[in-house]
C-alpha positions as a Markdown table, in Angstrom:
| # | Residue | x | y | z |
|---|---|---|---|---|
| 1 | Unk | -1.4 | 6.1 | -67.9 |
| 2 | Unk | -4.4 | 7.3 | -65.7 |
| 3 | Unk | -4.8 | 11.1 | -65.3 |
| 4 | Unk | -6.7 | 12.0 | -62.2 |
| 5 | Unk | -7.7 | 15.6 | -62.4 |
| 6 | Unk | -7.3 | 17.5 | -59.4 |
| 7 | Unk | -10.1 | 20.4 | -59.5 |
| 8 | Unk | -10.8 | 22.4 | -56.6 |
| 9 | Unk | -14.2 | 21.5 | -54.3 |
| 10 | Unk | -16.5 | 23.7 | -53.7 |
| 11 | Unk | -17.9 | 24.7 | -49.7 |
| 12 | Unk | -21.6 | 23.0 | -50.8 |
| 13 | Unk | -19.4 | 19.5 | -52.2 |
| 14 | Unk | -17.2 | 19.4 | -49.5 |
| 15 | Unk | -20.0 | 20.0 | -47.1 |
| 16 | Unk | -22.1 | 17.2 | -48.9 |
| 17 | Unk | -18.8 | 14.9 | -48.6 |
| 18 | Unk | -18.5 | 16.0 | -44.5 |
| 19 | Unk | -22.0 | 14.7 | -44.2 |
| 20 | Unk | -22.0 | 11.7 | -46.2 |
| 21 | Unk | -18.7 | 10.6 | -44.9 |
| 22 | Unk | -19.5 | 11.8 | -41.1 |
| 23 | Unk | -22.4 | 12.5 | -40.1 |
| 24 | Unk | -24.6 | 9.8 | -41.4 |
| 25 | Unk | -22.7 | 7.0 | -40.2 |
| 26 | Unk | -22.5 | 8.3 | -36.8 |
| 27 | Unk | -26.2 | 9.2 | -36.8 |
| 28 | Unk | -26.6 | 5.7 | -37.6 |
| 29 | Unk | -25.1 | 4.1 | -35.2 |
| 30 | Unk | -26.4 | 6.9 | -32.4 |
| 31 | Unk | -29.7 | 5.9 | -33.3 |
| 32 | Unk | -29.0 | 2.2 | -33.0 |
| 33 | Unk | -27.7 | 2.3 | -29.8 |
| 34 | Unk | -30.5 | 4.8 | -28.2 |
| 35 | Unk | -33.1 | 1.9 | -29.7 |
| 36 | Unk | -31.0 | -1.0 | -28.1 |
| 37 | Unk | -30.7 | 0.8 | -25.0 |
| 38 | Unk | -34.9 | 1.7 | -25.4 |
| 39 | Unk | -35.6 | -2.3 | -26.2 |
| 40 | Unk | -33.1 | -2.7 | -23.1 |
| 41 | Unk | -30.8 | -5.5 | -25.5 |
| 42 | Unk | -27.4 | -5.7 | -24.6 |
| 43 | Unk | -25.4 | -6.4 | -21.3 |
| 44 | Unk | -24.8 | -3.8 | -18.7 |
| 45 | Unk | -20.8 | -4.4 | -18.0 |
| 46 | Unk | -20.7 | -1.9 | -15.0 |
| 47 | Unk | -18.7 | -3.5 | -11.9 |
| 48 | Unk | -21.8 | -2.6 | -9.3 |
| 49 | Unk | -25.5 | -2.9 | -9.8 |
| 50 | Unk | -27.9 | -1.2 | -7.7 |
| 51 | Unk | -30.1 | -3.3 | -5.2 |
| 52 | Unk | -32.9 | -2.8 | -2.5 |
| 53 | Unk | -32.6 | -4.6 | 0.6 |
| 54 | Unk | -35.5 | -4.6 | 2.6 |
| 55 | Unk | -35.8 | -0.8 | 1.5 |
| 56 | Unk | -31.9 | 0.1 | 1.6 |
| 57 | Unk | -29.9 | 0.8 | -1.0 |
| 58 | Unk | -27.1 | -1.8 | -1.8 |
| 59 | Unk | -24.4 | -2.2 | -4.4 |
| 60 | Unk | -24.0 | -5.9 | -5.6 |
| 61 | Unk | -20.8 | -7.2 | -7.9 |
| 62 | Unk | -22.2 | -7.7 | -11.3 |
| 63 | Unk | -21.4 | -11.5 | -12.1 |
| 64 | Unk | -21.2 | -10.5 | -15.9 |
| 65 | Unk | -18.6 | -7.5 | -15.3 |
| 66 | Unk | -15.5 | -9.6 | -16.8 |
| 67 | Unk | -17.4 | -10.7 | -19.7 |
| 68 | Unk | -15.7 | -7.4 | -21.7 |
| 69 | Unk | -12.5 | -8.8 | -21.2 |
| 70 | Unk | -12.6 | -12.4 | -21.0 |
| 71 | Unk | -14.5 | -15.5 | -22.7 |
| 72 | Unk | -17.6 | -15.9 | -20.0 |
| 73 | Unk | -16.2 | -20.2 | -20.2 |
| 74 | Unk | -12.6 | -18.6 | -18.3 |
| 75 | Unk | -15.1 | -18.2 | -15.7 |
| 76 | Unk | -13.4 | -15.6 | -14.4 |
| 77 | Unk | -15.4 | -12.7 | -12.2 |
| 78 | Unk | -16.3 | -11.4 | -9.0 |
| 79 | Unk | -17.0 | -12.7 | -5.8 |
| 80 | Unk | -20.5 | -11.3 | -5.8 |
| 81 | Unk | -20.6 | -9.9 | -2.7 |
| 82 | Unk | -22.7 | -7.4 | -1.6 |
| 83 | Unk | -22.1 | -4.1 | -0.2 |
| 84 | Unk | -24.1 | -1.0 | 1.6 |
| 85 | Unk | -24.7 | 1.5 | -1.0 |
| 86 | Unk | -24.2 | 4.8 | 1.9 |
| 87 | Unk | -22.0 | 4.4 | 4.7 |
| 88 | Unk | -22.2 | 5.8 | 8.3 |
| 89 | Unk | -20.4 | 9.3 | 9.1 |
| 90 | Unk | -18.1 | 7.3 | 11.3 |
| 91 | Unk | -17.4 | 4.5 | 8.6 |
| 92 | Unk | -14.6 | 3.4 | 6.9 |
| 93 | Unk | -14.7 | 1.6 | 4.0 |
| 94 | Unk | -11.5 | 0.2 | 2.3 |
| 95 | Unk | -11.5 | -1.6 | -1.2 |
| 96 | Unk | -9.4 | -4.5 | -2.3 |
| 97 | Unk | -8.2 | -4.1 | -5.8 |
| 98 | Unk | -6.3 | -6.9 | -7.3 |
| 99 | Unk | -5.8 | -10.5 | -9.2 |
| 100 | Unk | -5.1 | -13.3 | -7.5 |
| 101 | Unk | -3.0 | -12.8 | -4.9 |
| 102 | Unk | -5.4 | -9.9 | -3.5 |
| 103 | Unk | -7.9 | -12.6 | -3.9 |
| 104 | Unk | -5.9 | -15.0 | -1.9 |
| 105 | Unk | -5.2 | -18.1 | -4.5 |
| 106 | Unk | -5.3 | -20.7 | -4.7 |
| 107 | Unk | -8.0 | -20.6 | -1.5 |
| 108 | Unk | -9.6 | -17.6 | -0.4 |
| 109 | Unk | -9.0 | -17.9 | 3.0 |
| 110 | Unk | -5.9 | -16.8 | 2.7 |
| 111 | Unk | -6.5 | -13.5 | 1.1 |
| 112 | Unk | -4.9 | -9.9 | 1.8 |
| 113 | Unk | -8.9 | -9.1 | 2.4 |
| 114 | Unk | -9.2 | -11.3 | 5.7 |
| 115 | Unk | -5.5 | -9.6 | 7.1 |
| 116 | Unk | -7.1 | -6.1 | 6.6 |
| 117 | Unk | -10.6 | -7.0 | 8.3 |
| 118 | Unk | -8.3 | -7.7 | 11.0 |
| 119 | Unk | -6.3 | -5.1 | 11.1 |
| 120 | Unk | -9.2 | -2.8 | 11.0 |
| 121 | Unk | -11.2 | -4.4 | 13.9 |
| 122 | Unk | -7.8 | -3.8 | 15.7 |
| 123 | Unk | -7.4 | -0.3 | 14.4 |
| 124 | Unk | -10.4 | 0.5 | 14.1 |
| 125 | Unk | -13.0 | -1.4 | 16.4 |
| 126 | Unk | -15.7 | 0.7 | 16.5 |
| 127 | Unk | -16.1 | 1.4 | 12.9 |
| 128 | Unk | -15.0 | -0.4 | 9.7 |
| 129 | Unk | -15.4 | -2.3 | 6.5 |
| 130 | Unk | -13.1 | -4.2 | 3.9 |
| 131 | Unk | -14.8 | -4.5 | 1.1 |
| 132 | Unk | -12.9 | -7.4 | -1.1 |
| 133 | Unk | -13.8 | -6.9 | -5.5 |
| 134 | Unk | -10.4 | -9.3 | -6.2 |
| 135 | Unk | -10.3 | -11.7 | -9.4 |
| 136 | Unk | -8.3 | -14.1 | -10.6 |
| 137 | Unk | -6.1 | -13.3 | -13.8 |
| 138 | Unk | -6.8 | -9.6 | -13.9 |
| 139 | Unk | -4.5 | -6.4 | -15.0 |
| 140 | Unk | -4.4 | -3.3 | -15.0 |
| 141 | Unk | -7.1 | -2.4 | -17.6 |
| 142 | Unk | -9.5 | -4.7 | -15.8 |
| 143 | Unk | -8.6 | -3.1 | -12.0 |
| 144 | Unk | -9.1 | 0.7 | -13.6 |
| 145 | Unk | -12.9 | 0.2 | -14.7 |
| 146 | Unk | -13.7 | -1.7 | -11.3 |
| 147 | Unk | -11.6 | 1.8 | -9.7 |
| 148 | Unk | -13.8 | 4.3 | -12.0 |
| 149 | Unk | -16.8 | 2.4 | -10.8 |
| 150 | Unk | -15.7 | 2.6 | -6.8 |
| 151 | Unk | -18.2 | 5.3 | -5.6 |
| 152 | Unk | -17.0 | 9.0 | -4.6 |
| 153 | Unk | -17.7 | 9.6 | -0.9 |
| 154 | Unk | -15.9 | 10.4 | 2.1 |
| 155 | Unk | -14.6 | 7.8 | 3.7 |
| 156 | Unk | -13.9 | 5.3 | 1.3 |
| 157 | Unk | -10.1 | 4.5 | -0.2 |
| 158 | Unk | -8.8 | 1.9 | -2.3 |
| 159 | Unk | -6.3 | -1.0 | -2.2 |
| 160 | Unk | -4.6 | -2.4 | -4.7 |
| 161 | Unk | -2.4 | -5.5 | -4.8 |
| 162 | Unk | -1.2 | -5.9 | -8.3 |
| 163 | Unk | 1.5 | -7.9 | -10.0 |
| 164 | Unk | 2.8 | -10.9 | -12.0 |
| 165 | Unk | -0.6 | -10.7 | -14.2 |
| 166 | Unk | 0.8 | -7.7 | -16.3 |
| 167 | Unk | 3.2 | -10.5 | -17.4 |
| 168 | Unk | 2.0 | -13.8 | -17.6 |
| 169 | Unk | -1.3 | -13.3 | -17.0 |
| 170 | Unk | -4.4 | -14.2 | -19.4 |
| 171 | Unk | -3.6 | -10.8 | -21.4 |
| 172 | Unk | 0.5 | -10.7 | -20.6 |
| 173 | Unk | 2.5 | -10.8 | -22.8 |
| 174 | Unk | 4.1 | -14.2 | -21.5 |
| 175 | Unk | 1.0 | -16.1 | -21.4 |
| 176 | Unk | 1.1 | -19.4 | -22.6 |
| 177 | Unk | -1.3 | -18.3 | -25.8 |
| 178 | Unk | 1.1 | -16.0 | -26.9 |
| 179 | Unk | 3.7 | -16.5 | -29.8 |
| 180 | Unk | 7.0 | -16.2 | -27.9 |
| 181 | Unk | 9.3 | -13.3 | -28.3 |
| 182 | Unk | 12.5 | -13.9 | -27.3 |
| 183 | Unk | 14.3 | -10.9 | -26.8 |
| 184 | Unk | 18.1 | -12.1 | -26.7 |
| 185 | Unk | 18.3 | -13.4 | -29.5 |
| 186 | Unk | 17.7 | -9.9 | -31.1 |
| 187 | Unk | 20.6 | -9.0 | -29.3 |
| 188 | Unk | 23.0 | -11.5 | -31.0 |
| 189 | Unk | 25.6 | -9.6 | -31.7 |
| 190 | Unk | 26.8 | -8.6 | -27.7 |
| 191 | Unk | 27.7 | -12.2 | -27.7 |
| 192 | Unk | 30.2 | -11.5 | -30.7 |
C-alpha cells in the first residue's frame, strides 16, 4: 500500500508550480507564433485579402480561405471574385452567404446571386451591387467566419441561403464518411 502524504504548499511552491505549469508553456508558444508571424511562415486563412487596383483599394476572395476546414484536394473555395474595398454614399451592397444552392449547383448560372443582380437593377437602377462569396459543401461554421470577415459600413447587408449541408454535407452528420447512427432502432421498445 502506497501512502501519498498530503502536506500543505506553500505561496512561493504554488507560485513556482503556477509558473512552470502556465506560464512557460504559454510563453512558449507566444513567442513561437510572433517569430512565425515575423518570418511571415504560415497561411493567412482570412476570407478577403487586400488589393490595389490601379491605386484603389479592393478586397479579393482568398483562394486558400477553405483550407481550415477542408482537405485543399476537395477543391472546395471561393469564386475569387473581386470586390471594391469603399463603396459610394449612394451604394448598396448586398452579400450572398451560402453552399451550394446560394452558389447555384450544379451550374452557376443558375444562382440566387444572378436573381438578386436583377432584382436590384429593377429596384434599384441607379445604385447597386450583389456581391456573390457562395461555396459548395459549406455550413454554418464555415458561413460565420466569411460573415465576421464582411466589412462594417453603411450600406452593406448580408444574405444567407443555408440548408441541407448542416445534414449531409461534408461535415453533417449524414455524410457518406460518417459511421451511421440509426436512431430508431434505439427506440425499439415503442414497437413493443
Amino acid at each position: 500500500m502506497v501512502l501519498v502524504s498530503l502536506r500543505s504548499f506553500s505561496i512561493k511552491e504554488a507560485a513556482y508550480t503556477l509558473i512552470a505549469v502556465l506560464v512557460v508553456p504559454l510563453a512558449f508558444f507566444l513567442l513561437l507564433e510572433a517569430s512565425l508571424r515575423w518570418l511571415n511562415i504560415g497561411q493567412d486563412f482570412g476570407y478577403f485579402r487586400p488589393i490595389e487596383i490601379e491605386g484603389e483599394p479592393f478586397l479579393q476572395e482568398n483562394p486558400v480561405f477553405a483550407h481550415q476546414f477542408y482537405a485543399p484536394e476537395l477543391n472546395i473555395g471561393p469564386l475569387y471574385n473581386t470586390f471594391a474595398a469603399n463603396l459610394d454614399v449612394d451604394d448598396l451592397r448586398v452579400y450572398l452567404l451560402g453552399g451550394s444552392a446560394a452558389m447555384g449547383f450544379p451550374h452557376r448560372n443558375h444562382g440566387l446571386d444572378r436573381l438578386l443582380a436583377t432584382r436590384l437593377k429593377v429596384a434599384l437602377p441607379t445604385s447597386r451591387s450583389s456581391d456573390h462569396t457562395a461555396m459548395t459543401a459549406v455550413n454554418s461554421h464555415v458561413i460565420y467566419e466569411v460573415a465576421k470577415a464582411i466589412p462594417e459600413s453603411p450600406g452593406q447587408f448580408a444574405l444567407i441561403l443555408l440548408g441541407n449541408n448542416e445534414v449531409v454535407g461534408l461535415m453533417g452528420l449524414g455524410h457518406l464518411t460518417k459511421p451511421r447512427c440509426r436512431v430508431w432502432p434505439a427506440f425499439g421498445w415503442f414497437r413493443r
